[in-house]
C-alpha positions as CSV (number, residue, x, y, z in Angstrom):
1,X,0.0,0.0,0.0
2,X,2.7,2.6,0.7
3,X,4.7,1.8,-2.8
4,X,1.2,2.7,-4.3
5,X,0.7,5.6,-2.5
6,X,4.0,7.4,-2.7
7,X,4.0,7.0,-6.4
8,X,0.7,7.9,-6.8
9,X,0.7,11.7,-9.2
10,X,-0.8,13.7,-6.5
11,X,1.5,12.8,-3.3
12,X,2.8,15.4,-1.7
13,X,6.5,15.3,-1.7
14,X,6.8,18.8,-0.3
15,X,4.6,17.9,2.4
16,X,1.6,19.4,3.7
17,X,0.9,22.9,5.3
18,X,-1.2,21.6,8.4
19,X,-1.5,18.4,9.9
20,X,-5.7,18.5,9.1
21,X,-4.4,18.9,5.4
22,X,-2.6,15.9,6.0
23,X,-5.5,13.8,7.1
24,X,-7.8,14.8,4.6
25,X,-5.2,14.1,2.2
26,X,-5.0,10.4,3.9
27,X,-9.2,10.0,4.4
28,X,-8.9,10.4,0.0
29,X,-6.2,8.2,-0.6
30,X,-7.7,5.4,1.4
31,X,-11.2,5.5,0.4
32,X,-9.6,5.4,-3.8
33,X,-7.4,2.9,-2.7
34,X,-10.4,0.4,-1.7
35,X,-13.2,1.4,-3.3
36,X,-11.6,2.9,-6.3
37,X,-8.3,1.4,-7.5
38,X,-8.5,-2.6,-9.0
39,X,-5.7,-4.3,-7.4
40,X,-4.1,-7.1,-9.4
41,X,-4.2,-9.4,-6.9
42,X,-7.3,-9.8,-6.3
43,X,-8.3,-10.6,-10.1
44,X,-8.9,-6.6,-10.7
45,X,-11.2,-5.8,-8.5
46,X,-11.7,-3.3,-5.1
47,X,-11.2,-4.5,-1.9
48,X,-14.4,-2.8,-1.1
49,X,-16.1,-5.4,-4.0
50,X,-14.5,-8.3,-1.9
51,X,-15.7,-7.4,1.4
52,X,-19.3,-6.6,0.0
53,X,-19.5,-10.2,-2.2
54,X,-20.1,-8.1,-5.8
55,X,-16.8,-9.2,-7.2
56,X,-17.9,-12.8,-7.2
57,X,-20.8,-11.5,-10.4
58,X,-18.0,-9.1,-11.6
59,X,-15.4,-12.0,-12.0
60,X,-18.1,-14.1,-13.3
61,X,-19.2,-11.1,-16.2
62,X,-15.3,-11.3,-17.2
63,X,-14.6,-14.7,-17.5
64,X,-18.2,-15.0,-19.9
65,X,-16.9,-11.9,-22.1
66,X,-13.3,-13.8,-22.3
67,X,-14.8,-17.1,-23.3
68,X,-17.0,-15.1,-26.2
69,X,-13.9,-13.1,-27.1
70,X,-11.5,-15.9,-27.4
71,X,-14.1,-18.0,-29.7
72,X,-14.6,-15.1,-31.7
73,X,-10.9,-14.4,-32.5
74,X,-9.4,-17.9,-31.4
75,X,-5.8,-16.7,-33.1
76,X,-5.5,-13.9,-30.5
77,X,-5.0,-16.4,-27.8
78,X,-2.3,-18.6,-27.4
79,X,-3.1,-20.2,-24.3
80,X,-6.0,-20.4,-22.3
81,X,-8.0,-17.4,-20.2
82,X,-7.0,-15.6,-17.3
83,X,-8.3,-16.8,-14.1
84,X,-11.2,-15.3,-13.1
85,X,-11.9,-17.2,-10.4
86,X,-12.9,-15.4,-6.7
87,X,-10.9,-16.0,-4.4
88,X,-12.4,-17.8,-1.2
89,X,-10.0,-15.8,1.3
90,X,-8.7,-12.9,1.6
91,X,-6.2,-11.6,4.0
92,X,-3.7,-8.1,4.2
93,X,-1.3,-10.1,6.7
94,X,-2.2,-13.8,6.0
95,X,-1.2,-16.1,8.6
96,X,1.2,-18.8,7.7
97,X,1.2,-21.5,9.1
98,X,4.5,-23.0,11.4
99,X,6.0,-26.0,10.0
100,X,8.2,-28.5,12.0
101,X,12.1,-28.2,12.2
102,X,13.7,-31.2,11.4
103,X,16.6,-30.8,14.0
């Protein structure tokens, strides 16, 4: 999240004049950032779209569109479709879990 929003055209690298300026600046990113931006990650979609279930239709409208594009113009596509698949889990800081040391 901070490599996006550093590089992001609109960051301030001068800073900001007050520290309200600053929050306001923050409130924006963050609400583009979930509700806005498609991460790539999560098949294109917002993490807002996860959390609320629509992305499950979304990814399902995709994948029919790709399946109708690649029959209609089979010599665009050398291997199959993206993925379009939702993903049943989704986690910022997933937890892994420990395996055994073999000592």
């Amino acid at each position: 999240m901070f490599r996006t929003l550093k590089y992001r055209p609109e960051f301030p690298y001068k800073g900001f004049e007050t520290l309200e300026a600053a929050r306001e600046w923050a409130l924006r990113f963050v609400n583009w950032y979930n509700c806005v931006h498609l991460h790539s990650g999560i098949n294109f979609v917002t993490p807002e779209q996860c959390h609320t279930g629509a992305h499950i239709d979304i990814l399902k409208k995709r994948e029919e569109v790709y399946k109708l594009a690649k029959e209609k113009h089979p010599e665009r596509w050398s291997h199959s479709t993206r993925n379009w698949d939702a993903h049943e889990s989704l986690a910022l800081n997933p937890v892994k879990e420990k395996t055994k040391r073999l000592d």
